[in-house]
C-alpha positions in Angstrom: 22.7 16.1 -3.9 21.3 13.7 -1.3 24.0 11.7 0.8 21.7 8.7 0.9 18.5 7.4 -0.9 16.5 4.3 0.4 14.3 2.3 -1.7 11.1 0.8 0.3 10.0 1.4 3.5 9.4 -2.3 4.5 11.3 -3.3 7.8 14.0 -3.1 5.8 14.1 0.1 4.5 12.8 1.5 8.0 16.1 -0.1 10.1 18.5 1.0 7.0 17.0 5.0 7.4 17.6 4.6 11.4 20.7 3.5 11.3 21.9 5.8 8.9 20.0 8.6 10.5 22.0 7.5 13.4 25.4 7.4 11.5 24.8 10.9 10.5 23.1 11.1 7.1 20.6 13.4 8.9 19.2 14.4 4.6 18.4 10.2 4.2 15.4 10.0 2.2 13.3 6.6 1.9 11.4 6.2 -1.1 7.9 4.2 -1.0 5.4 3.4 -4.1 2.6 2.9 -1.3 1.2 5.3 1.0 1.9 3.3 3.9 4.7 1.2 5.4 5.2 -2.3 5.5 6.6 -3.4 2.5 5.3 -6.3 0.7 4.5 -7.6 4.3 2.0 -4.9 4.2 0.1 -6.9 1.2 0.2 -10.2 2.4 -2.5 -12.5 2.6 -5.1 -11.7 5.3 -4.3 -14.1 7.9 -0.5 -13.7 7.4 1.2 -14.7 11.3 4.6 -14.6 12.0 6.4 -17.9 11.8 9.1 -16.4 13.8 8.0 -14.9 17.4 8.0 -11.3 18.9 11.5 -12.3 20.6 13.3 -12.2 17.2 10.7 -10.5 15.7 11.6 -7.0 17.0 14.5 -4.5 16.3 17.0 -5.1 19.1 16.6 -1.7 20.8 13.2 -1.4 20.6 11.9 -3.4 23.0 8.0 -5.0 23.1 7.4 -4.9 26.5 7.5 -8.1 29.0 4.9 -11.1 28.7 5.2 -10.8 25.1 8.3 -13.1 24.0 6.7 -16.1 22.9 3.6 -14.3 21.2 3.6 -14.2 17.3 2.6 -11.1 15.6 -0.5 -11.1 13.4 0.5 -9.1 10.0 -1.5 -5.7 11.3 0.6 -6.2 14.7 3.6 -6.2 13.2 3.2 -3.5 10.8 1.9 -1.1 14.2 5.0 -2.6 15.3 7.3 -1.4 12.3 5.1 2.3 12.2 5.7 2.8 16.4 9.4 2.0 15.8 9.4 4.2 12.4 7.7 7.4 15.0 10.1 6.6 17.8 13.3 7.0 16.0 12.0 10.1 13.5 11.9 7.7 10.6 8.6 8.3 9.4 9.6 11.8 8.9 12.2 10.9 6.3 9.9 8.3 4.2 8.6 9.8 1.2 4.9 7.7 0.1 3.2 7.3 -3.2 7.1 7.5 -4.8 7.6 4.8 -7.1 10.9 4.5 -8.9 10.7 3.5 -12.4 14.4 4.1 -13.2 17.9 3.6 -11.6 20.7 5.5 -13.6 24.1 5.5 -12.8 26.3 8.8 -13.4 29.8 8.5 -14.1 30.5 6.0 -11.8 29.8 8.7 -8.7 26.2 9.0 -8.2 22.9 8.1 -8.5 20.1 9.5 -10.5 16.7 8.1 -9.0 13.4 9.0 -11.4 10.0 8.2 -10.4 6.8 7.6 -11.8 5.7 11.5 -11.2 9.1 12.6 -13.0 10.9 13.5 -9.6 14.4 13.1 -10.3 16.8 12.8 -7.5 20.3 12.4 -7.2 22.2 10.6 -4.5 25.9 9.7 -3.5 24.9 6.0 -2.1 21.7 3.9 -2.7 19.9 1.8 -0.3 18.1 -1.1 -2.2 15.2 -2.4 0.4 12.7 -3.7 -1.9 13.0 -7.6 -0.7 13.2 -10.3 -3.5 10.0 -10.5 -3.3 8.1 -8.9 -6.3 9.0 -10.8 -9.8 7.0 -14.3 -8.9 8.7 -17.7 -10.8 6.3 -19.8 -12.4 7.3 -23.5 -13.5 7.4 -23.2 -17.6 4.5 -26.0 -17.8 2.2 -22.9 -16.5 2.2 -21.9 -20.4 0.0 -25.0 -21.1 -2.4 -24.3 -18.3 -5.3 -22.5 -21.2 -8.2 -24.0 -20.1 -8.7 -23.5 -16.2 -7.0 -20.3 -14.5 -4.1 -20.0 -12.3 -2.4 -17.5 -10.0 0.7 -16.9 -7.8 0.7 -16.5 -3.5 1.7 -13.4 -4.0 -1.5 -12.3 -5.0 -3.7 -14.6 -2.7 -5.3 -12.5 0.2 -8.3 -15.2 1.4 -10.2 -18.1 0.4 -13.3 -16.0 -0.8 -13.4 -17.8 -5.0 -12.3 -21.1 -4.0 -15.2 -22.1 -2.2 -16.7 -26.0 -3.7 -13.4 -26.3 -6.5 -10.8 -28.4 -7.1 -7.9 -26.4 -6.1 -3.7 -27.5 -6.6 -1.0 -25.4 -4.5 2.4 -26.1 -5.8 4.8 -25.4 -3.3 5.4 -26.3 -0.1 7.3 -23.3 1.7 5.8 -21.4 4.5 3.3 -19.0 2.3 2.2 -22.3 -0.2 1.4 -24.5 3.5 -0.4 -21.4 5.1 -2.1 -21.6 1.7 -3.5 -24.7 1.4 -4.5 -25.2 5.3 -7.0 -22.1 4.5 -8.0 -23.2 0.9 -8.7 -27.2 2.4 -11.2 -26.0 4.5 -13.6 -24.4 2.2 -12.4 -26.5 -1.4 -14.0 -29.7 -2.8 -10.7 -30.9 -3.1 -7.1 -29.5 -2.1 -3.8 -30.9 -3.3 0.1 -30.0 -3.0 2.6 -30.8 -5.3 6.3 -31.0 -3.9 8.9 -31.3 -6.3 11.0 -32.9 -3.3 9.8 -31.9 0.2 8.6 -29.4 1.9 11.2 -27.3 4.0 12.2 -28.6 7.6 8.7 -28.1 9.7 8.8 -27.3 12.8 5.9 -25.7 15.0 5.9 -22.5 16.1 5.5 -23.4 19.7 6.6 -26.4 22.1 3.6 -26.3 24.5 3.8 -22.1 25.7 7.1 -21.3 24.5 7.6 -20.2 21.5 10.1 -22.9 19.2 12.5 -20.5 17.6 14.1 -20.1 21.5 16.2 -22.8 20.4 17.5 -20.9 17.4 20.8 -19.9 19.2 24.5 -20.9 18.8 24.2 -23.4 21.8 22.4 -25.8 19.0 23.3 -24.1 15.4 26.7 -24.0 15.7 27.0 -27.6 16.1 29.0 -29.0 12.8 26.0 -29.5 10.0 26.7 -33.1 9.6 25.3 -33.9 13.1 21.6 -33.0 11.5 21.7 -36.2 10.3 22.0 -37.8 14.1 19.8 -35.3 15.3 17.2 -35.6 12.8 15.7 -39.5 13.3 16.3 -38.6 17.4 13.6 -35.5 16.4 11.0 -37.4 14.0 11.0 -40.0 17.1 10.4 -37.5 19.5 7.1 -36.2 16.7 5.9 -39.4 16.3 5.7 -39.8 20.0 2.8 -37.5 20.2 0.4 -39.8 18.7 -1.0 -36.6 17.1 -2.2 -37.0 13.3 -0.6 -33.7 12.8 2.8 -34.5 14.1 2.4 -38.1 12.2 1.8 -35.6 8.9 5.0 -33.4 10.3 6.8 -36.3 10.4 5.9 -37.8 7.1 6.5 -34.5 5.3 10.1 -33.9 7.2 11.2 -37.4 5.9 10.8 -36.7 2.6 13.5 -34.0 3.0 16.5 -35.9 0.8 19.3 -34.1 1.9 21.6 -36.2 4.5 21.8 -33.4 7.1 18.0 -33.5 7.6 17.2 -30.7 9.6 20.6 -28.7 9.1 20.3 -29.5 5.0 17.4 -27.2 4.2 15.4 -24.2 5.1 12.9 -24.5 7.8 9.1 -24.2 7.5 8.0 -23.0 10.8 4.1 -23.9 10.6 1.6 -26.8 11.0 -0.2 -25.4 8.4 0.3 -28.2 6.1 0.6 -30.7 8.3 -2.9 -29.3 10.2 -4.5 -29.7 6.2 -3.6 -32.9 6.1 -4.5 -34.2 8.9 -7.9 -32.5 9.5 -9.1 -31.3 5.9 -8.4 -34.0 3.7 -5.4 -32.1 1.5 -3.0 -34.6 -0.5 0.4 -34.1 -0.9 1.3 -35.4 -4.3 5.0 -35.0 -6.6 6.1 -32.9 -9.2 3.8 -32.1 -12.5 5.1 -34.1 -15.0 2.3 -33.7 -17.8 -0.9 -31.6 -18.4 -4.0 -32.5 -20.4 -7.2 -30.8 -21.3 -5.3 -27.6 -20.5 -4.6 -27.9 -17.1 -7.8 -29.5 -15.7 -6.1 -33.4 -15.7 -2.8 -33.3 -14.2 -0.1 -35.8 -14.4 2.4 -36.3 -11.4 5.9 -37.9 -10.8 4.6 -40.0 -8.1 1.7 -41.6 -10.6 -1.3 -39.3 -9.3 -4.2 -38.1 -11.8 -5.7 -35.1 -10.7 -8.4 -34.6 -12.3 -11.4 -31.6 -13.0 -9.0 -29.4 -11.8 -10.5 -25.6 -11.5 -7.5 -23.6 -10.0 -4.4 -24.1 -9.6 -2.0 -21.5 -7.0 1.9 -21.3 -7.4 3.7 -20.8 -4.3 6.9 -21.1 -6.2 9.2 -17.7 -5.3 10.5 -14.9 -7.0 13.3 -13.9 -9.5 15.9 -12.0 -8.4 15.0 -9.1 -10.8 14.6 -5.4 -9.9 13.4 -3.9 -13.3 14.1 0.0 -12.5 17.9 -0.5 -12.2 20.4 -0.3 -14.8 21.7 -3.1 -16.8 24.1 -5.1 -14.8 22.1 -4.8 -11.7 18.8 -5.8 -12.5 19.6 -9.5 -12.3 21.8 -9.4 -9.0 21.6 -12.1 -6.8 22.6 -10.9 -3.7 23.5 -14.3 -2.7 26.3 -14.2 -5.3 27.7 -11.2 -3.4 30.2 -10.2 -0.2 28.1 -11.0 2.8 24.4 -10.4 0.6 25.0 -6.8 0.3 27.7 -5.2 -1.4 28.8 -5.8 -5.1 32.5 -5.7 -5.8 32.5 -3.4 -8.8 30.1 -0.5 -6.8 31.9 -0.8 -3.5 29.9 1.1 -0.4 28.3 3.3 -2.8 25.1 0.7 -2.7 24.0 -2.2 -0.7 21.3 -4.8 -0.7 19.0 -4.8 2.7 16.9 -7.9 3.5 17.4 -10.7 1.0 19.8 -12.5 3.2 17.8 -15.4 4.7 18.6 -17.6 7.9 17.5 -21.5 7.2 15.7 -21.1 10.6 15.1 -18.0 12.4 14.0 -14.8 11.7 14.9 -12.3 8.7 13.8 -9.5 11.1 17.4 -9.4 12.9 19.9 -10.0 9.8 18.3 -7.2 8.3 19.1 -4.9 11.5 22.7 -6.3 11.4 23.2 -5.5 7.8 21.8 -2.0 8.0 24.1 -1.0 10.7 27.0 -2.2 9.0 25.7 -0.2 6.0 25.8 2.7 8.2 29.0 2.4 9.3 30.4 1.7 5.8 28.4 4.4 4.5 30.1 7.0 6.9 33.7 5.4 6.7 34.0 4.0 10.2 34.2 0.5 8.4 36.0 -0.1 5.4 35.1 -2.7 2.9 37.9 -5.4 1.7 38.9 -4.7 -2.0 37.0 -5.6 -4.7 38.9 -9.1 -5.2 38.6 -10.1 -1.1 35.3 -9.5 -1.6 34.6 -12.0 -4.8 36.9 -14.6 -3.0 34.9 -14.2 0.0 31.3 -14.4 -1.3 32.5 -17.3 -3.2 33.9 -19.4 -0.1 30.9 -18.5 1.6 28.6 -19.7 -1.2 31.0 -23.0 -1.5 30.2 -23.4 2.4 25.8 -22.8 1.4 25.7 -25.7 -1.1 28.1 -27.8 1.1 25.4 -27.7 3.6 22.1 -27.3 1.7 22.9 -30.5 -0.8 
């Protein structure tokens, strides 16, 4: 019996093996379908940088070296980044590659049974789930009447090599769907987005040489949420200022942003990508799909646009929160529904959920080190967990305090 499985070896599964290898779980095992690490990170699209830089990038003792604070890692610096760390701290030894679990069973309410693809069974006393959300992609249900041109999801997209002369429409404006388009608008006949609303909050990733996400600290975020809405016309001044066609794009796209809390009412999208289309490479932002002809190549939208000889179309549109190899009950769990994004009432510390929780702004990089160490400590007993009914009444103020905010 192992005293602790991990599931991905992503920067997420990496920190939650240190940490318990720290705690004392020295038999940890970390379970990864590829034969590298990196996670989904690892198959991102080519160009794939950082939107949040090296300062909050990194693992807090782990340090990067000086000069380096307000660089942003390219996606093959940050995985040497996330393999040095793995060496230095003797986590690579624990990861187990080319494992990919294809079943989840629980046994009698004590342990975990853990089968994989080659019919390795293991069995361990508590489970580490590390997988990120970021696997099951969400399509809008009027992709069922796209039969006559094709269609794919950003998960998938590595470069620009097939889009080359077509009419191509992103839908989706988050980071991924922006960095998207700006590549795809250089090299297509014709690049649109489609927003349902807005994009998220952009912001660049640097003020001159310093890197933007400095200001990401309680000084400024833990100013009451309703002052976004003073803040936010002082900031699309300050952008329009410039007299830079990309920030006049920024600041068009951030005003679209319905909520009354501006900034501090939505997620951030920390990239000119879109923005840089826009303004340099002739990409239109248009609304919603509202009706499709010809299967899929004439498009209808909310705002009164006709697309029209559409070729592609590329959904940047997220992910369910759906982990197929675990039993009934769990496959469906939205961490976001649960105490503090991790731990489920009715299984206690005997699993937790490492890396879905999300800041608005910031980095992901940093939660997900502060939720493995407290998985650590709860793992080994030097925390205890409130009961099972704190922990509903808890996850539900918290949630009641999310949609207060994020309208």
């Amino acid at each position: 019996m192992i005293s602790c499985i991990v599931i991905g070896a992503g920067p997420g599964g990496i920190v939650s093996t240190k940490e318990l290898l720290e705690k004392g779980f020295k038999d940890v095992l970390c379970l990864e379908q590829s034969d590298s690490l990196g996670g989904v990170f690892a198959n991102s699209y080519d160009n794939l940088l950082l939107t949040s830089s090296v300062t909050f990038s990194m693992f807090s003792d782990f340090w990067v070296g000086e000069g380096k604070n307000h660089h942003f890692w390219t996606k093959d610096e940050a995985l040497e980044y996330w393999q040095s760390y793995s060496n230095h701290f003797g986590v690579t030894d624990h990861v187990q590659f080319n494992s990919k679990v294809t079943s989840v069973i629980e046994i009698a309410h004590k342990c975990w049974q853990i089968k994989l693809e080659s019919g390795t069974v293991f069995e361990c006393e508590r489970l580490v789930l590390a997988i990120g959300n970021n696997t099951v992609p969400k399509f809008p249900n009027w992709s069922k009447q796209l039969t006559s041109i094709s269609y794919s999801h950003s998960k998938d997209y590595k470069n620009v090599k097939g889009f080359e002369g077509k009419r191509v429409l992103v839908v989706g404006g988050g980071e991924s769907g922006s960095d998207v388009a700006y590549e795809i608008s250089q090299v297509a006949e014709k690049c649109w987005v489609s927003l349902r609303e807005s994009t998220g909050w952009i912001v660049p990733r640097k003020r001159g040489d310093h890197a933007a996400d400095v200001s990401t600290h309680r000084g400024i975020w833990d100013l009451p949420r309703e002052y976004g809405q003073y803040l936010s016309p002082f900031v699309l001044k300050l952008e329009r200022g410039r007299k830079d066609p990309v920030f006049d794009a920024l600041a068009d796209l951030n005003e679209m942003v319905p909520s009354k809390n501006g900034i501090w009412g939505i997620f951030g999208t920390k990239t000119l990508a879109l923005p840089k289309a826009i303004a340099h490479h002739g990409c239109k932002v248009v609304g919603e799909i509202v009706d499709i002809k010809d299967g899929g190549s004439t498009l209808k939208t909310a705002d009164g646009n006709l697309l029209e000889h559409v070729d592609t179309i590329i959904f940047s549109t997220g992910y369910h929160n759906y982990i197929d190899f675990m039993p009934e009950g769990l496959q469906a769990c939205d961490p976001r529904d649960i105490y503090k994004h991790m731990f489920h009432p009715d299984w206690g510390d005997r699993i937790a959920w490492i890396g879905w929780a999300r800041p608005a702004f910031g980095s992901q990089f940093p939660i997900m080190e502060m939720q493995a160490r407290y998985c650590a400590l709860v793992f080994n007993g030097d925390l205890i967990l409130p009961e099972p009914e704190e922990m509903k009444e808890i996850a539900i103020d918290d949630m009641t305090v999310y949609k207060t905010q994020f309208e």
